[in-house]
N, C-alpha and C positions, 0 to 999 in steps of 0.2 A: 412654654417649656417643651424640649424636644422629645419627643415618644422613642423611644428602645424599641422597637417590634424584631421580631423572630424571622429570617429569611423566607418570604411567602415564596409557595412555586413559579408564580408569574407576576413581572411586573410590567403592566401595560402603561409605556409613554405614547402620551396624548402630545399632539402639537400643536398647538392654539395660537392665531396670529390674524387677529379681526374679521373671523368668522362671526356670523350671525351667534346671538348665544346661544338662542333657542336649538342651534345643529349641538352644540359644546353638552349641554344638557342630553341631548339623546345619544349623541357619544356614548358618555359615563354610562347611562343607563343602560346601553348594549351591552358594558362590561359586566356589571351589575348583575344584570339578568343570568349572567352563565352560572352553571353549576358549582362553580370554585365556591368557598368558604371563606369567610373575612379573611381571614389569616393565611387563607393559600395567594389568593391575590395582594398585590399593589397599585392605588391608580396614582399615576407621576402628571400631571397638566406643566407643560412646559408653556408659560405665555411669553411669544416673542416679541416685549415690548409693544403689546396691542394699544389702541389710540385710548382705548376704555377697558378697565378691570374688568374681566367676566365675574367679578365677586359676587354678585348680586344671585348668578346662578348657581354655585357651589355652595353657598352661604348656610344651604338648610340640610349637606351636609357636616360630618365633624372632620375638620379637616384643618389640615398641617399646613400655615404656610413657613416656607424656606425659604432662605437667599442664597441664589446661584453660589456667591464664594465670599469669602470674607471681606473682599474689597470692593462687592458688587455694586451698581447703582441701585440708588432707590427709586421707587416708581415716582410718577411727576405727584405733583401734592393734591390735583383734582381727582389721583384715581381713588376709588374706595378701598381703604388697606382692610385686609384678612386680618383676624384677630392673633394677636401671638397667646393668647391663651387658650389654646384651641384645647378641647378635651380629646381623651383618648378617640382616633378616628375609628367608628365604627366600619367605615369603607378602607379603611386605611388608603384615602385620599389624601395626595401632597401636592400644593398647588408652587410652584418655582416661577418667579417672572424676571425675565432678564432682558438688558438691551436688547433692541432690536438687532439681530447679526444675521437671520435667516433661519431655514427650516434644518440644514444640517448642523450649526452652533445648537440647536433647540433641540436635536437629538443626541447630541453627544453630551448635552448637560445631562440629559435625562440616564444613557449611560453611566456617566460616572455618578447620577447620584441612588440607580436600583442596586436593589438590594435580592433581588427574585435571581431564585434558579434559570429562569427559562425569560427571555425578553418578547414581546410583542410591539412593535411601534404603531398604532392608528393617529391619522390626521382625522382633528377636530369636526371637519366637514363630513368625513364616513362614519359609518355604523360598522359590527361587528356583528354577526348573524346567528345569535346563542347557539338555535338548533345545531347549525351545522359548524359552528363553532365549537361546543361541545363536544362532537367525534372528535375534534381535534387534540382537545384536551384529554377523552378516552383515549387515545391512542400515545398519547404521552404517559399518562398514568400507567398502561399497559407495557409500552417498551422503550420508555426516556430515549427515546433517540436524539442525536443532537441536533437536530433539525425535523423540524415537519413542512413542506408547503405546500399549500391549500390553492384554491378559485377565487378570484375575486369576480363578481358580478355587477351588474350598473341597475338592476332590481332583485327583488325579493325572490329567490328560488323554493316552490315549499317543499317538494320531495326530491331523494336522491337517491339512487341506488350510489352507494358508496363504494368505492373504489381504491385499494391503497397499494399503493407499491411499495417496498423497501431495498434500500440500496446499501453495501458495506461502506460506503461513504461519499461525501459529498462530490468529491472529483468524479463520483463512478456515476453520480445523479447526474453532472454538467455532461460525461461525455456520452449519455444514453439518452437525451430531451434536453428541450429548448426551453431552460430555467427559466422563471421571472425576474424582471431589472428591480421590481417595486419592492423595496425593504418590510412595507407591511404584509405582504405573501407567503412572509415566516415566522414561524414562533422557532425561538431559535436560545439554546443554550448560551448565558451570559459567557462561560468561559473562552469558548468557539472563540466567541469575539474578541477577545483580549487584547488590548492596543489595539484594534483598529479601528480607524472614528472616519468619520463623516469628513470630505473635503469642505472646508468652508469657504465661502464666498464662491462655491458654483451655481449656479442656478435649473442647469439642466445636466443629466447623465452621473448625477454624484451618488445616485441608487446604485445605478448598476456596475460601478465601482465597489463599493461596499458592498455588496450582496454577494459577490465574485473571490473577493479577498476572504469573506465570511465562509462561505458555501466550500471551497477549496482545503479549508483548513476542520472541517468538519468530518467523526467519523460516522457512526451510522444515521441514516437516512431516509422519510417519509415522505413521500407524495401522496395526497389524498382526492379526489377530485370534488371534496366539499366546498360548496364557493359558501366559503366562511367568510366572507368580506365585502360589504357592501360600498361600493366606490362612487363617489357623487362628481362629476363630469361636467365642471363650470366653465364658464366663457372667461374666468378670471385667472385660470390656470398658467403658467409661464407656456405651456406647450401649445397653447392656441393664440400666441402672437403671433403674427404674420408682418409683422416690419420686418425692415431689412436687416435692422443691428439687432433685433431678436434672432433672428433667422440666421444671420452669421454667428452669434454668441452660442446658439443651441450649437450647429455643425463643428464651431472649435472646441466646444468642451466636452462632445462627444466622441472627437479627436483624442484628446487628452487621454479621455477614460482611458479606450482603446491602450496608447503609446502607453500607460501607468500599466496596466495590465500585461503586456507585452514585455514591458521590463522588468517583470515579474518572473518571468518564466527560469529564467537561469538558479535561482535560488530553491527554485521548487522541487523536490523530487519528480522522479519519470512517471510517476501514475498522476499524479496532480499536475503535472506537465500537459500532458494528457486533456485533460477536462477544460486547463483552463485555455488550449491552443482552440479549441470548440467555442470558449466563447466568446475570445478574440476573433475568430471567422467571422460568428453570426454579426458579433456587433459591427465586424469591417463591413460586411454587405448591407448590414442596415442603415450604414454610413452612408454606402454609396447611393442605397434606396432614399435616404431624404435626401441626400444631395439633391437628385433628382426630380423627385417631390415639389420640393422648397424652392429650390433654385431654376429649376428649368432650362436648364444651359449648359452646349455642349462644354463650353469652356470651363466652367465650373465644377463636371464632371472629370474632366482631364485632368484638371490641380487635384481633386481629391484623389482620384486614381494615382496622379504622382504619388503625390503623398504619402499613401501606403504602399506604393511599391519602392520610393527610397528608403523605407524603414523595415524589406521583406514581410511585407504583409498582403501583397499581390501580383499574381494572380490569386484569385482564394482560392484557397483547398476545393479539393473536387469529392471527397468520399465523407461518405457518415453524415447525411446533413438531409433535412428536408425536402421532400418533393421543388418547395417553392425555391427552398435556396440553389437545388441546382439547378432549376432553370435559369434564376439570376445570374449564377455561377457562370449559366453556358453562353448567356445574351450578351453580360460583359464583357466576353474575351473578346469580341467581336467588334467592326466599326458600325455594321448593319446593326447590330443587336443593341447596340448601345443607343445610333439611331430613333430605334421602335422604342424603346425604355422610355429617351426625352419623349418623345412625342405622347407616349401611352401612358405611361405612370401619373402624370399630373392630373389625369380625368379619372381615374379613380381613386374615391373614397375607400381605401383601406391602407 
């Protein structure tokens, strides 16, 4: 029987999709641990059609399961089913398993099924860092901004001097620093997001699409330099293929973002105009930076460079932008400069 519960402040979607369980368990427990109160949080586990139920690890909490939609599949019959007579959830854990579709279908489930003032998305495989996850939550309970974005880190940080900015809104966050593409980077007000969901069936750049459309349409605004987010950095990642058809899939859907983004602009007012021509720049030159990177080739370089200049997206812009970007900025214009780029960029690791 389905639980009634009262809008908690936050609802953290989990993505779970044949992670070890043992990470899926210290997930939740990182939610767990923070300060919130049952009833201020929600935990949502969205399983993408994993090969094996995580039940066995939820199990000892009380916990809700769901089905994605009324006409949803059912899991295969070897998986172990969640009980439908779950008692009132003490974590108010909701476990959802749906066909396998990917990690953005597995977040927009999760959207439309929270019920929390404020969204967090964490993948399965990270942790959330109470300590410093908690400022973040003080800082919400303090000034409900509709956004907060944090640090994420790849270990444990134990002190911080805390650091917060605040911005009248998120176009004024994009046009003053170099936002983050990673959707778990924000705890971010449900309404902000309204209609806008996750590209399905992309596999790379569908973050920073969403984060961009998100962030834009947001008014006040927190940057904290709490690395609230503990990110786990596997060889199984889509970003550390190195085949060819990986390597051309990542630079055309990157492309995409970009052109989606871009075609955004007419509809938008002049101040969110603004913000978001900023992060169409960066991402055009970190376009041309993998290009680079990944491909190694002047020819490859030239198509891309086409590319964004039949669609007025190059030269890049020259003002407002990072040390790094405008020496990109200045090496690109150039046949030399472009030269030194192939040759130099592919030897280093950053």
């Amino acid at each position: 029987m389905s639980v009634i519960m009262q809008s908690p402040l936050i609802s953290f979607i989990i993505t779970y999709h044949n992670e070890p369980p043992s990470m899926l368990a210290e997930c939740i427990k990182s939610v767990l641990d923070l300060s919130l109160s049952r009833d201020e949080r929600e935990i949502i586990v969205i399983d993408d059609g994993s090969e094996k139920c995580p039940f066995d690890i939820i199990k000892d909490y009380s916990v809700t399961a769901e089905e994605p939609s009324e006409n949803a599949e059912q899991p295969s019959d070897n998986a172990e089913q969640p009980s439908e007579n779950a008692e009132q959830p003490s974590e108010n854990l909701r476990y959802i398993r749906q066909e396998n579709c990917g990690v953005s279908a597995a977040r927009n489930l999760g959207l439309r099924k929270a019920r929390g003032t404020f969204v967090q998305f964490v993948d399965a495989d990270d942790r959330l860092i109470p300590t410093h996850y908690d400022h973040c939550v003080g800082i919400l309970r303090h000034d409900m901004p509709d956004v907060i974005s944090f640090v994420f880190c790849r270990k444990n940080v134990e002190a911080v001097a805390y650091k917060d900015e605040t911005f009248e809104s998120g176009a004024a966050y994009m046009l003053s620093r170099n936002m983050y593409g990673s959707a778990w980077c924000y705890l971010f007000r449900r309404s902000v997001a309204d209609g806008i969901r996750f590209k399905e069936g992309k596999q790379y750049s569908e973050d920073e699409e969403y984060t961009a459309r998100m962030l834009v349409r947001a008014g006040n605004t927190c940057h904290t330099n709490a690395p609230a987010y503990l990110y786990t950095n596997h060889a199984l990642s889509a970003t550390h293929r190195v085949d060819s058809a990986s390597i051309n899939k990542r630079l055309c859907q990157q492309l995409d973002t970009i052109m989606s983004l871009h075609q955004l602009l007419p509809s938008l007012p002049q101040t969110e105009q603004q913000g978001m021509k900023r992060r169409v720049a960066q991402m055009s030159m970190d376009y041309l930076y993998n290009t680079i990177r990944l491909k190694h080739s002047h020819k490859d370089l030239r198509e891309a460079i086409n590319q964004l200049k039949n669609n007025g997206l190059f030269p890049l812009p020259k003002g407002g932008y990072t040390s790094k970007y405008k020496l990109f900025c200045k090496m690109i214009q150039t046949a030399f400069g472009r030269n030194v780029l192939v040759h130099i960029l592919p030897l280093l690791r950053i």
